[in-house]
Residue frames as qw, qx, qy, qz and C-alpha x, y, z in Angstrom:
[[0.613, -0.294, -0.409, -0.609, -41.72, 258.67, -8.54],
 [0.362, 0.097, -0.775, 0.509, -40.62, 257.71, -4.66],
 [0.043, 0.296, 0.490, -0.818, -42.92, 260.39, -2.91],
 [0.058, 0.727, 0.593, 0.340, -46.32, 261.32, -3.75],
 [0.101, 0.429, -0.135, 0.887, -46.78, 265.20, -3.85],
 [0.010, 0.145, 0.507, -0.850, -47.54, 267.04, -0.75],
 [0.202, -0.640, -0.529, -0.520, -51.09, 267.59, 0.13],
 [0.421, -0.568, 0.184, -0.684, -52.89, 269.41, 3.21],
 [0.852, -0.499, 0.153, -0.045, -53.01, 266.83, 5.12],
 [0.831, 0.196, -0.305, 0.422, -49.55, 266.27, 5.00],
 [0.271, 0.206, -0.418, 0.843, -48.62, 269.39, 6.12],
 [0.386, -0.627, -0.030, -0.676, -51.32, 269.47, 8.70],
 [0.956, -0.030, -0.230, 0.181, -49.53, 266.61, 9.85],
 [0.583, 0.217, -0.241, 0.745, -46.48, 268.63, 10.36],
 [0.217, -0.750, -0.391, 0.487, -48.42, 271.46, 12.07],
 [0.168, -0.356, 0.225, 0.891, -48.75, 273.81, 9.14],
 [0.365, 0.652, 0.663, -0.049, -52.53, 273.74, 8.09],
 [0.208, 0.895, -0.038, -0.393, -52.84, 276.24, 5.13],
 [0.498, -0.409, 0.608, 0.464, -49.52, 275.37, 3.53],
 [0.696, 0.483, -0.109, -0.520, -49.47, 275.32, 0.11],
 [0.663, -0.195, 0.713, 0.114, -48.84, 272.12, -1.52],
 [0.081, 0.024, -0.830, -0.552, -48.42, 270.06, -5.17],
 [0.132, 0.496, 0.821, -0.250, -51.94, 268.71, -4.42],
 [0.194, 0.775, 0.430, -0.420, -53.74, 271.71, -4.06],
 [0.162, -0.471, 0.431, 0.752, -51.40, 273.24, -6.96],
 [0.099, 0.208, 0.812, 0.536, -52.20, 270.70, -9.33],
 [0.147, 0.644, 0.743, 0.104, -56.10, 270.85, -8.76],
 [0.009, -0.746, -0.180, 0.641, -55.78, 274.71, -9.09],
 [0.054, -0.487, 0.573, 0.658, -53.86, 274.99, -12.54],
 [0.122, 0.219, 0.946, 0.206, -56.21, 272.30, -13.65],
 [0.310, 0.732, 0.522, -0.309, -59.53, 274.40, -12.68],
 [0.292, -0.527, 0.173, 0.779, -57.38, 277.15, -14.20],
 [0.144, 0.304, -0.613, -0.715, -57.61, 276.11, -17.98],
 [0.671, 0.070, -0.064, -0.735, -61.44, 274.55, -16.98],
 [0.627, 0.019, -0.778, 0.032, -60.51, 270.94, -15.41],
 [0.601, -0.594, 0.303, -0.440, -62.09, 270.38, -12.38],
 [0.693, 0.033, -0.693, 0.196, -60.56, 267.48, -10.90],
 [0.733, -0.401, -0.049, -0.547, -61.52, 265.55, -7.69],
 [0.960, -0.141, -0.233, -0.070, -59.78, 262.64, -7.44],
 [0.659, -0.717, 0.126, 0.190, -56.57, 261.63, -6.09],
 [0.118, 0.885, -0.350, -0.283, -53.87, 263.39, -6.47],
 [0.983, 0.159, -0.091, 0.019, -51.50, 261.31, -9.18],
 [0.837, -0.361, 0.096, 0.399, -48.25, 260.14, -8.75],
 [0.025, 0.944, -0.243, -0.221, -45.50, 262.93, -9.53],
 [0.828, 0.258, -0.160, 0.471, -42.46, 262.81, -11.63],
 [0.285, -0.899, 0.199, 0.267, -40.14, 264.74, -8.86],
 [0.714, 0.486, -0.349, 0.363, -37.33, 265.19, -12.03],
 [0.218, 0.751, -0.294, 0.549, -35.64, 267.78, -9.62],
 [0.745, -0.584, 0.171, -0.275, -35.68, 265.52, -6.19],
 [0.601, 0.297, -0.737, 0.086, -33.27, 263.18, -5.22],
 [0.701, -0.381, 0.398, -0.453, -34.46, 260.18, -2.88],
 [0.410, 0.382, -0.827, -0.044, -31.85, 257.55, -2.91],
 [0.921, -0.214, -0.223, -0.235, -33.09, 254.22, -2.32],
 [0.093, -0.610, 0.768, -0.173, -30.54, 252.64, 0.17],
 [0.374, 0.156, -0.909, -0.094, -29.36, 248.97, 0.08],
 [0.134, 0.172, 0.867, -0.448, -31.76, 248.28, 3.09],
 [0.047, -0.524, -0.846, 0.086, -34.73, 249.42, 1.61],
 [0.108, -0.804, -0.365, 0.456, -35.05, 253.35, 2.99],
 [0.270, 0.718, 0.119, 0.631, -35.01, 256.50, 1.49],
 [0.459, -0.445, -0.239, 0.731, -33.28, 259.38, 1.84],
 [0.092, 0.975, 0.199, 0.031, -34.77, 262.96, 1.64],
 [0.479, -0.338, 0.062, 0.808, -31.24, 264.90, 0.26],
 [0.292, 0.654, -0.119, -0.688, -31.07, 268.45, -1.27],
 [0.767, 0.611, 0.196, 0.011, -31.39, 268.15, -4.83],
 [0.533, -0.256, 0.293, 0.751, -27.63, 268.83, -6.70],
 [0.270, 0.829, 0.366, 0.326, -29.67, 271.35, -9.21],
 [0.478, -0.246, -0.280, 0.795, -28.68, 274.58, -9.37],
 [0.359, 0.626, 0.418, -0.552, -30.33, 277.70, -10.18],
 [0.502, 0.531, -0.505, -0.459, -31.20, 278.41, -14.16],
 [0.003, 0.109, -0.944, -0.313, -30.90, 274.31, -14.80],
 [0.694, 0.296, -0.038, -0.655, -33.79, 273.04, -16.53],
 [0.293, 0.053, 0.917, 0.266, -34.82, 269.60, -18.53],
 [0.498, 0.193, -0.425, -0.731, -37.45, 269.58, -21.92],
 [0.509, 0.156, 0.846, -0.029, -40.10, 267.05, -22.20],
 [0.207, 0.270, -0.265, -0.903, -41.88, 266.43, -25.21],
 [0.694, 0.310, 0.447, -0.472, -45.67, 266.09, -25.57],
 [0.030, 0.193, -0.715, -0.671, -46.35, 263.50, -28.49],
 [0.235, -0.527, -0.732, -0.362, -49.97, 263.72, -28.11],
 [0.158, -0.600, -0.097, -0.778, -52.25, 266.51, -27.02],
 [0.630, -0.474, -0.606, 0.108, -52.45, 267.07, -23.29],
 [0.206, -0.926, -0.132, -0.287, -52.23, 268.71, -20.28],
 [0.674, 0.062, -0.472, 0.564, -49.20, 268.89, -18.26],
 [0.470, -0.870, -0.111, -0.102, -49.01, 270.71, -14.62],
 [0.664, 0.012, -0.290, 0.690, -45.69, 271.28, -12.74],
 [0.321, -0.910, -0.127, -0.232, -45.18, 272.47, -9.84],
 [0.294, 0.570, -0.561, 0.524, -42.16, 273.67, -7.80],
 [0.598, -0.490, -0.619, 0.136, -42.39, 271.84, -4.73],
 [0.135, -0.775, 0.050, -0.616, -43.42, 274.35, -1.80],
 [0.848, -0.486, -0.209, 0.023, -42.31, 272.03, 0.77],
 [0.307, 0.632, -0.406, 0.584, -39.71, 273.90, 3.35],
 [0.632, -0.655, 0.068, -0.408, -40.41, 272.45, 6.58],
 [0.942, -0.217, 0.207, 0.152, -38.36, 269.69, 5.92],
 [0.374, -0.725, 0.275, 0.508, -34.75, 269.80, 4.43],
 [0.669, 0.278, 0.616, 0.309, -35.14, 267.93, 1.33],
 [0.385, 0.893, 0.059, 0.224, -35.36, 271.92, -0.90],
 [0.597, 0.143, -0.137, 0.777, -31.87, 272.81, 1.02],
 [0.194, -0.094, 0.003, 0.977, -34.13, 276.03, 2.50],
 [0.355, 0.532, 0.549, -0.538, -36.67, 278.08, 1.62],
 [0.438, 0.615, 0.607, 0.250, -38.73, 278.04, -1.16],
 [0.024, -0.531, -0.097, 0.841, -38.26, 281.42, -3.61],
 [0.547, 0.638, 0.504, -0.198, -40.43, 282.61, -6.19]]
């Protein structure tokens, strides 16, 4: 819960207006099943990130040690929505690559 998820203006920041992002993900998957949502985007659990805090203070953006097929279960004990998105973010190095579907 280090990074907040990518939005458009992040990556129009980077020089990649259009991108797709968590942001726009979430508020899509939300209209999807008849949630509009507006506000700001909330803070992500990124299970599948890894941004070690270092002893000064900074983070580091490293690949993730996942491989492909691993997985983790949550479980809902009370009716709700849940969203999850694969992060589409390949500009930087932090996916190890590009993003595949």
């Amino acid at each position: 819960m280090l990074i907040a998820a990518c939005d458009p203006e992040r990556y129009a920041a980077l020089g990649a207006a259009g991108h797709r992002s968590c942001a726009e993900n979430l508020r899509e998957a939300l209209a999807a099943v008849g949630h509009a949502y507006a506000g700001p985007t909330p803070q992500p659990i990124n299970v599948f990130m890894r941004i070690p805090v270092e002893p000064d203070g900074q983070l580091r953006w490293l690949a993730a040690p996942t491989a492909p097929g691993d997985s983790i279960t949550f479980e809902a004990v009370l009716d709700c929505t849940v969203v999850v998105s694969a992060c589409p973010q390949d500009i930087v190095g932090i996916n190890a690559g590009p993003c595949h579907r």
